[in-house]
C-alpha positions as CSV (number, residue, x, y, z in Angstrom):
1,X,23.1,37.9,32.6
2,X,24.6,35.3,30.3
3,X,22.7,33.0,27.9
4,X,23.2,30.1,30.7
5,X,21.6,32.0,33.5
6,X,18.8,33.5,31.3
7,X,18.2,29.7,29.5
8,X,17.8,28.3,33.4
9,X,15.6,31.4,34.7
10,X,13.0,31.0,31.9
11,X,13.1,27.4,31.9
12,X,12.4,27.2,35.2
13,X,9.3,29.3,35.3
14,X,7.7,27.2,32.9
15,X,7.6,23.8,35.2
16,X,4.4,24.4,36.8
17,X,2.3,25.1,33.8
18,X,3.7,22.0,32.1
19,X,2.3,19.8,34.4
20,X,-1.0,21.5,34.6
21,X,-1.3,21.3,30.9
22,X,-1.2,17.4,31.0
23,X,-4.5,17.1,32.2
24,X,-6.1,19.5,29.7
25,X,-4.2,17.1,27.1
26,X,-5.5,14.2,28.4
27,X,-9.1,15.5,28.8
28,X,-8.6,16.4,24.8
29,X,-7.7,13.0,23.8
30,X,-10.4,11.5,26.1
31,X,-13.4,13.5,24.3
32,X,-11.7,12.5,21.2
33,X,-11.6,9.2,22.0
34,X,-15.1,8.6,23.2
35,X,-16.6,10.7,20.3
36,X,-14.5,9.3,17.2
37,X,-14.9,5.4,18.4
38,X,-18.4,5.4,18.4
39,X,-18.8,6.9,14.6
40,X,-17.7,4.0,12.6
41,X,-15.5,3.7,9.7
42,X,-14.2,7.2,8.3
43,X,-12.5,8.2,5.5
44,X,-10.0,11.8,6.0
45,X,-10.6,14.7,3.3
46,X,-7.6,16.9,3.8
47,X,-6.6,20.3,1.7
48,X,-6.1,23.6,1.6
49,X,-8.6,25.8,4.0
50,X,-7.6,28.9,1.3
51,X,-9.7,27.0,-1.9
52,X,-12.7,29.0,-2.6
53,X,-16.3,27.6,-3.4
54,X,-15.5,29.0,-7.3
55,X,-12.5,27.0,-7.6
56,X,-12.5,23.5,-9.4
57,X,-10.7,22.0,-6.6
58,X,-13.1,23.0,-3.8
59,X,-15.8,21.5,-6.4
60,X,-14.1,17.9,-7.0
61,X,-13.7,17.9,-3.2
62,X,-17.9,18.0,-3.1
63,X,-18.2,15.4,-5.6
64,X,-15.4,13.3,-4.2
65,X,-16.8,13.2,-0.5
66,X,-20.1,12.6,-1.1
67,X,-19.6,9.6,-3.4
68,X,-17.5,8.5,-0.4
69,X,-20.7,8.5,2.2
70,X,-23.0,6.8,-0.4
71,X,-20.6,4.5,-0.5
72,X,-21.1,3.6,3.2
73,X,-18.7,5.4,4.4
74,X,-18.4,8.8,6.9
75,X,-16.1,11.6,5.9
76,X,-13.7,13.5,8.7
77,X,-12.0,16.9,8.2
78,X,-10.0,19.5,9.6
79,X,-13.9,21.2,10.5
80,X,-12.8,24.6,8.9
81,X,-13.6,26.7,5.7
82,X,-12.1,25.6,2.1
83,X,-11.3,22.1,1.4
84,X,-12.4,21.2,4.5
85,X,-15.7,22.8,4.3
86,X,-16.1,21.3,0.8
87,X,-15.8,17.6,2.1
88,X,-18.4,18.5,4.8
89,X,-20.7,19.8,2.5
90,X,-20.4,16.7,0.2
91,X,-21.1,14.4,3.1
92,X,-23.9,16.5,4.0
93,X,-25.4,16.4,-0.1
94,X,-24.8,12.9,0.2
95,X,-26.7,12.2,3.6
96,X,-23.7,10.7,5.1
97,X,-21.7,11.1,8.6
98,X,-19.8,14.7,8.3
99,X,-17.4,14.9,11.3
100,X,-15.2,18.2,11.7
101,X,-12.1,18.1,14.3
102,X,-11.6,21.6,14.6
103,X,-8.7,23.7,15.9
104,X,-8.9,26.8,18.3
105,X,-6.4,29.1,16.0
106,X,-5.0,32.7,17.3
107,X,-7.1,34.0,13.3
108,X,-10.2,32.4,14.8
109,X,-10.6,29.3,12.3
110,X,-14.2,28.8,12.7
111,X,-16.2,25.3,12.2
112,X,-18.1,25.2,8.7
113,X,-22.0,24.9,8.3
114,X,-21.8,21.4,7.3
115,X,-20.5,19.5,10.4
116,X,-23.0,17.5,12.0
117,X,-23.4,19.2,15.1
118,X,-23.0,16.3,17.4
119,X,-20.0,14.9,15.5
120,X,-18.3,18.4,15.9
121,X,-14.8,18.4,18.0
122,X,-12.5,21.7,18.9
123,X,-9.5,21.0,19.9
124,X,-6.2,23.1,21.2
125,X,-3.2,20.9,20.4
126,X,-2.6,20.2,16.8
127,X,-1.2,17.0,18.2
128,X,-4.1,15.5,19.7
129,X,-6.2,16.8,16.8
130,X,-3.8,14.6,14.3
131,X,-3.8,11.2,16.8
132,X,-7.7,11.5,16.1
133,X,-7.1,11.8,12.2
134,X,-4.6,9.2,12.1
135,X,-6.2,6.3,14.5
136,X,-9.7,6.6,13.4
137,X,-9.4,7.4,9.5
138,X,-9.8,4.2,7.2
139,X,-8.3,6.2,4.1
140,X,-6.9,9.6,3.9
141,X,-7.9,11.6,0.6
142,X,-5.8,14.3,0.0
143,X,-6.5,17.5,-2.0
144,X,-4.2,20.1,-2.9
145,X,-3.1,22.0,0.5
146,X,0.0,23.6,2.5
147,X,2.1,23.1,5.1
148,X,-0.7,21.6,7.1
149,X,-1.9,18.8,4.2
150,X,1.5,18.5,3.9
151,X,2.2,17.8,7.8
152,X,-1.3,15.5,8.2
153,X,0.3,13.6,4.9
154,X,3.3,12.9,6.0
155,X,3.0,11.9,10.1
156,X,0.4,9.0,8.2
157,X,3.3,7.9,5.9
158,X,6.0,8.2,8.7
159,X,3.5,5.7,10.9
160,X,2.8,3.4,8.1
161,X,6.1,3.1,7.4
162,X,7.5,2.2,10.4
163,X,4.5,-0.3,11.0
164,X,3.1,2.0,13.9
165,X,0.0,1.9,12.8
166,X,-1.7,-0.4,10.3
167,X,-1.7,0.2,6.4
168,X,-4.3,2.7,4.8
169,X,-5.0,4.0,1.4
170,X,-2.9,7.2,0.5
171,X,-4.5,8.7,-2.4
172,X,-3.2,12.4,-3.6
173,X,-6.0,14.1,-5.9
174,X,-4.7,15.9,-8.7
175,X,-1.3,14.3,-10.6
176,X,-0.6,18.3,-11.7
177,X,0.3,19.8,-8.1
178,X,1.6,16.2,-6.7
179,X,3.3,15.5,-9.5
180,X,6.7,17.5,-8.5
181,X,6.4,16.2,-5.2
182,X,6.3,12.7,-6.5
183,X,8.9,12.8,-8.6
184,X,11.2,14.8,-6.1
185,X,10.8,11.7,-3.7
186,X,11.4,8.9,-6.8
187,X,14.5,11.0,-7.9
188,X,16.1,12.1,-4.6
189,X,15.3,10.1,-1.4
190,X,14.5,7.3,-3.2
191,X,18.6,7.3,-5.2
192,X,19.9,8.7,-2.3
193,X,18.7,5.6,-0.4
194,X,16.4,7.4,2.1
195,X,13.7,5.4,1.6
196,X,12.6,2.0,0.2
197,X,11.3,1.1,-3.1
198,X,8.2,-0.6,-1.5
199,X,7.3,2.9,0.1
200,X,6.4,4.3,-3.5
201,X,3.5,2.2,-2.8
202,X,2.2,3.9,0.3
203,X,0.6,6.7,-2.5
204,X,-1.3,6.4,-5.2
205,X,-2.0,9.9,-7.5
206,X,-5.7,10.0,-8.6
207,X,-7.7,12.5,-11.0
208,X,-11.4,11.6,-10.2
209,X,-14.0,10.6,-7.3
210,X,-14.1,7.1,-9.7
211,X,-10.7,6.3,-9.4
212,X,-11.3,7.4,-5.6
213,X,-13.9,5.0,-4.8
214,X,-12.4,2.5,-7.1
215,X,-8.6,2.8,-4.6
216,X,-10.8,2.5,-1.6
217,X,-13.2,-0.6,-2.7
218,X,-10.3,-2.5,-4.0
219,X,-8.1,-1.9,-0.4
220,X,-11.3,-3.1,1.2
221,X,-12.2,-6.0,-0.3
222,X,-8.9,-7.6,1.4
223,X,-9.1,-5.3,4.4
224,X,-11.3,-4.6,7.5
225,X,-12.8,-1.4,9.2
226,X,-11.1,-0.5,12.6
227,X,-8.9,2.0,14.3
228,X,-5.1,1.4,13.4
229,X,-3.8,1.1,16.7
């Protein structure tokens, strides 16, 4: 069998699970949709589900989140252990709206304590779980993290960018791991003409949960609260 006849058996075999999947993604982003618009204005922790409890990082990301709920606002995460857990747990110290959007992962990723139970979401697709980040988020803080925090980062930027969805604050915590990034995007797409000066502006590096609150009340005191599209 050639590559051509092999490419058009497999293919071929998939049709009919492709279309049954559409309604299990539609049902996905339905739930999502009726649970997220009735929480009010959110702000995203995002980071690194590998940062343990000991770790300064995992510690910032308490303090960080629940200065973010006393200041009126709820805090969403990726609902999972690390970063993610830290936000949670913040919200929760600070009495505030904790919201976790899991993922079903093949490693078992399992929801942290500090969800509130009836603002917990599990979802399949990574896809649908990232619509609900990006269109119900008023801010996205983001703590040092992988290829994930990295992904979540940039599809926000991307839509921004390309006026899909309305402006948010961008704020990276920690100039020492964002640092190289930054600069790799000032010195190379930026001279290589890949992006536009204005879109240095989309980010902001921050060191404390001051100069967090501080991004957020500014933005807002021009701004108001609602989905971005």
């Amino acid at each position: 069998m050639n590559l051509s006849e092999n490419k058009t058996k497999n293919w071929n075999q998939l049709k009919p699970n492709d279309s049954w999947a559409l309604f299990k993604i539609m049902g996905e982003f339905v739930n999502g949709y009726e649970k997220m618009s009735s929480i009010g204005p959110c702000i995203s922790v995002l980071g690194s589900a590998r940062t343990t409890p000991e770790h300064q990082q995992y510690r910032l990301a308490v303090e960080i989140s629940e200065a973010i709920v006393k200041s009126g606002l709820g805090v969403i995460t990726g609902g999972g252990p690390g970063i993610m857990e830290a936000a949670n747990k913040g919200a929760r110290n600070g009495g505030g709206t904790s919201v976790g959007l899991n993922i079903n992962l093949p490693f078992e990723q399992k929801p942290n304590y500090f969800i509130d139970q009836d603002k917990l979401m599990n979802f399949e697709h990574f896809f649908v779980r990232k619509v609900m980040f990006i269109k119900y988020s008023q801010g996205f803080v983001v703590m040092p993290g992988g290829l994930g925090t990295l992904d979540e980062l940039f599809e926000a930027l991307t839509l921004i960018q390309t006026e899909k969805i309305k402006r948010f604050p961008i704020l990276l915590v920690g100039n020492e791991f964002w640092s190289g990034m930054v600069d790799w995007i000032k010195e190379v797409l930026l001279i290589e003409n890949k992006i536009n000066l204005e879109d240095l502006d989309l980010v902001k590096v921050v060191e404390t949960k001051d100069q967090v609150i501080d991004c957020l009340e500014d933005f807002y005191k021009k701004e108001s609260f609602r989905p971005n599209f």
